[in-house]
N, C-alpha and C positions, 0 to 999 in steps of 0.2 A: 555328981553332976545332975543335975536339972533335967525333965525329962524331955524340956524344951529345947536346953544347952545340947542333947544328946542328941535329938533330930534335927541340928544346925548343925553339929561336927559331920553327922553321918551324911547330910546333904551336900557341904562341902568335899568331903574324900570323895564320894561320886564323881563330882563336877571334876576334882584331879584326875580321875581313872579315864574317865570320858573325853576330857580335855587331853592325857596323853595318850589313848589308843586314837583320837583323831590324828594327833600331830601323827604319829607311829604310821597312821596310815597316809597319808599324806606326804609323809619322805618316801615310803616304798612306794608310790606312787610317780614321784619324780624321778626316783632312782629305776625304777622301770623304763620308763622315759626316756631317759638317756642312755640306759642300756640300748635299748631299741634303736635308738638314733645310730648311737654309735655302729652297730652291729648292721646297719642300713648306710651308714656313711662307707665303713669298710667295703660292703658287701658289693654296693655300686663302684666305688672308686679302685683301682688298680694303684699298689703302693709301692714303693720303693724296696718292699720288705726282699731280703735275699730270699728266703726259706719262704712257700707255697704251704699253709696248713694245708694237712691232709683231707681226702676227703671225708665227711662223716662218720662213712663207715668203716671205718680206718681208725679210728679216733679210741684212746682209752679212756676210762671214767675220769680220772686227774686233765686229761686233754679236751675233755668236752665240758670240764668244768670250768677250764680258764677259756676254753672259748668263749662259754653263756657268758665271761665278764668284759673277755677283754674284744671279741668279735675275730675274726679270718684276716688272716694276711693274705693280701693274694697279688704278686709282684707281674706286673706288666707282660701278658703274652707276648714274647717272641718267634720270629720264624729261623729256624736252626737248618731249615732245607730248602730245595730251590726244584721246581721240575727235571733240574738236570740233572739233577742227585736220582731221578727213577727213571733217567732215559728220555725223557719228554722237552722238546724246543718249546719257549715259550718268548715272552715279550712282558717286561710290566709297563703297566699303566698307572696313570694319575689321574682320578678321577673327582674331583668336587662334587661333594654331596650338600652343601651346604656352603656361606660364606668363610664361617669358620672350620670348616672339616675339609679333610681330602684325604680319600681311600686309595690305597693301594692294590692292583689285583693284577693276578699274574693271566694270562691267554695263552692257551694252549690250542695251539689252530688243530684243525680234526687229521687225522690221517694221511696224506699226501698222495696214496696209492685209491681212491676214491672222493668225490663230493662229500662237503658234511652234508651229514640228515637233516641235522637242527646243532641248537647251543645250547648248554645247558649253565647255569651259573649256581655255585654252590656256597653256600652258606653256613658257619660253623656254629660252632654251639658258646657255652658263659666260658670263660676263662681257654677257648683255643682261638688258635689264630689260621691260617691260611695252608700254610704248611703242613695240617692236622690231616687237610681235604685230599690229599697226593692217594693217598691209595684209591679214593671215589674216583677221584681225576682221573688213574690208568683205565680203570674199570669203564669210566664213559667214553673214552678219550677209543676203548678198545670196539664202543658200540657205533664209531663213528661219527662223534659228535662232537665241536669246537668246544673247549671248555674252558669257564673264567673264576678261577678262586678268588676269593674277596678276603681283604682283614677288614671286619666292623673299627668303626671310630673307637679309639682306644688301643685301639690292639696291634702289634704289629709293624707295619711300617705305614701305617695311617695314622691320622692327627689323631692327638683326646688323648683320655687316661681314665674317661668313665664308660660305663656300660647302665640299660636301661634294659635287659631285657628283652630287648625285641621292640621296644618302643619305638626310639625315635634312631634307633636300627633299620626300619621300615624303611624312612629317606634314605638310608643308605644304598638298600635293596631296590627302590626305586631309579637311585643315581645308575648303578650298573646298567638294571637294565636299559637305561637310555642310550647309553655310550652301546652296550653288545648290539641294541635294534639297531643306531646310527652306522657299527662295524658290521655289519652282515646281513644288511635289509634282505627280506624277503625270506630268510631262515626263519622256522619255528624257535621259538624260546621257550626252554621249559626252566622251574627253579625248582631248588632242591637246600631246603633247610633240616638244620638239626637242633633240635632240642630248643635255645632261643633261635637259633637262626631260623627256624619254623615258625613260631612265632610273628618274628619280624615278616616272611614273605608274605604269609597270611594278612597281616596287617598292611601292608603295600597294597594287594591285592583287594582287598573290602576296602580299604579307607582312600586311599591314595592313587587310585583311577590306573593301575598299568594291567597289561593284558597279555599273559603269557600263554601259550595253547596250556599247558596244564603246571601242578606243583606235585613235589612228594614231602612228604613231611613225615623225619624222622624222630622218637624221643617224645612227640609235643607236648606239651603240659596243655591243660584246657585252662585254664587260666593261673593270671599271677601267682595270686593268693594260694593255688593249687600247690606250685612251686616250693612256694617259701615252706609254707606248711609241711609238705613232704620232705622236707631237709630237716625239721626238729622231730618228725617221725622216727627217720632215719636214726639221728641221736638219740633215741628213746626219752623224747623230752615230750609233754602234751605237744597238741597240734595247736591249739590256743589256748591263751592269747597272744602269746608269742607269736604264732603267723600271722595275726589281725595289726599288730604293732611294727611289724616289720616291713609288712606291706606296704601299710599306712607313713611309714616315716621314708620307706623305700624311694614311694611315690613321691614323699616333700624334695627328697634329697635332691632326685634326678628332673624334678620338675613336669612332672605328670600326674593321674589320677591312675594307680598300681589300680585300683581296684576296677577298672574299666578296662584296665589290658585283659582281654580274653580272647584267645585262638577261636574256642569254640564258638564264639557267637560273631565273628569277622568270617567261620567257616557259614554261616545261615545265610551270608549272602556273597562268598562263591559260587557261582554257577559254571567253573571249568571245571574241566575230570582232575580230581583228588588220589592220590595213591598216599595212603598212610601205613608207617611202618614199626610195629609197637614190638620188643623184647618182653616177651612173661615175665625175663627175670631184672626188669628194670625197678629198681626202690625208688629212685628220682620221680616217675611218671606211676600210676598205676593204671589197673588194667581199665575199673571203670572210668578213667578216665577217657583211654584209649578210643570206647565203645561210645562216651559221649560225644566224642569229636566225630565218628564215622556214621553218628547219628543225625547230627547237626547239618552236615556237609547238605547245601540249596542243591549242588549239581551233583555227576553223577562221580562217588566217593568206592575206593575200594581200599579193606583194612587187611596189612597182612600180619600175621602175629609167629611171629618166630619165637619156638620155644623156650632157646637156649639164649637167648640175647638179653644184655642188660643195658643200660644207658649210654654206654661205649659206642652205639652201633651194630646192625646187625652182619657189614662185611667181615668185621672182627673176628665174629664169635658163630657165623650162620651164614658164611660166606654162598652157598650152594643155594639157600633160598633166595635170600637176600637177591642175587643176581636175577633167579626166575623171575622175581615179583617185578626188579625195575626192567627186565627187557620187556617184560607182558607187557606193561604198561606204555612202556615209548614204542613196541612194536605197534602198537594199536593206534597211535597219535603219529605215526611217521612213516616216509616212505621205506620199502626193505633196503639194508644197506649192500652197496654195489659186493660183486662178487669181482 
């Protein structure tokens, strides 16, 4: 062969090699894609699936392998218990948060043997529902104060079958509290989220004009992105690009910008008293997180960090703090309750 013929073969086989690690990349680039969507469609939407994957850190190498392919089944939060089931008289309500939405929340009037102090309304976290909140309930219910468990849109016995996070959560959090000011004018309202439901009060509160004397905010994530990303941590998977994709597809799914949902910077322009409640031993949230949110906070913010807690909550697992920190807190925003 020609030495001409031989730098024309060798220029073509190139142009093959080139041409198929482009295409090569280019499929794994779609098939990333669609992972991601997928695993973003799952993630928001609530399915029909019987079996609940477990959570991450639950998961074995074979189990987190077909998750990365096939995403989380996660079968519609139910409520399995009722105030009556822990003692407590209550009432449900129907509430429209929206034309297409209506939330269901149970009321649990204060005490009978004194005045409520204030109302508090509580807010659960991704995948619980109302039911979850019962043992916070007895707890406030015990400090004297009218309380109203909510299921977010999706969950529960309220309309939907999606979740957003804490996004558009918010109007829901705002719907409540309309109806508890309308039921109790002149009572203090204080709210109390977990993990998204903190999220969501936060974002009611900065974006969405309501005005509670104060919030506590359990679990928070400082932002979306924060979230996602600490979930493929958890899996011992990188943190990206998979958190930047999931985010990203999260946000198309449920029809928002995921990357603008951030607690911590809805916490820049609060200006009510903050009580934030962080577990050391939480993998969902980390600590810097924690420290950024308590940094953020426009008004006057206090962080408590319970050693032994994880994600769950700290009545769970740090019952004995946990209660110090929220009576501190509502002792100081309320009058003492009757003797």
């Amino acid at each position: 062969m020609s030495p001409r013929l031989d730098a024309i073969t060798n220029q073509s086989r190139r142009r093959r090699i080139l041409s198929g690690v482009g295409w090569a990349i280019l499929a794994l680039t779609i098939l990333s894609q669609v992972l991601a969507w997928n695993h973003a469609r799952k993630f928001m939407t609530f399915s029909d699936a019987v079996d609940r994957t477990r959570p991450p850190e639950k998961l074995g190498r074979w189990e987190r392998l077909v998750v990365l392919f096939r995403g989380v089944d996660f079968p519609r939060p139910t409520n399995r218990r009722t105030p009556m089931d822990v003692g407590l008289g209550f009432e449900t309500l129907r509430i429209p948060a929206e034309p297409e939405v209506m939330l269901e929340a149970w009321r649990i009037p204060a005490p009978k043997e004194s005045p409520a102090r204030g109302v508090i309304l509580l807010f659960h976290g991704y995948g619980g529902s109302k039911d979850g909140l019962l043992g916070m309930g007895m707890e406030f219910h015990r400090m004297g104060l009218e309380v109203w468990l909510t299921d977010f849109r999706g969950v529960g016995g309220s309309s939907g079958s999606t979740t957003s996070l804490g996004y558009h959560e918010a109007e829901d959090v705002r719907a409540v509290y309309g109806a508890a000011a309308d039921r109790a004018p002149g009572l203090p309202v204080f709210l109390h989220g977990a993990s998204m439901g903190a999220a969501a009060v936060m974002r009611a509160v900065a974006e969405l004009g309501i005005r509670p004397v104060g919030i506590v905010g359990e679990c928070t994530f400082a932002r979306f992105q924060d979230a996602v990303e600490n979930r493929f941590a958890v899996m011992g998977l990188p943190r990206n690009p998979g958190g930047w994709m999931l985010t990203f597809w999260g946000g198309r799914v449920a029809g928002f910008d995921a990357f603008q949902h951030q607690p911590v910077e809805y916490l820049r322009r609060i200006r009510i008293p903050v009580l934030l409640i962080h577990g050391d031993r939480d993998t969902r949230v980390r600590s810097e997180e924690a420290e950024e949110l308590g940094r953020a906070a426009a008004g006057p913010v206090k962080l408590a960090r319970l050693a032994d807690s994880g994600h769950e909550g700290g009545l769970a697992t740090s019952p004995t703090e946990w209660r110090r920190a929220l009576e501190a807190f509502l002792d100081a925003h309320l009058p003492p309750p009757s003797r």
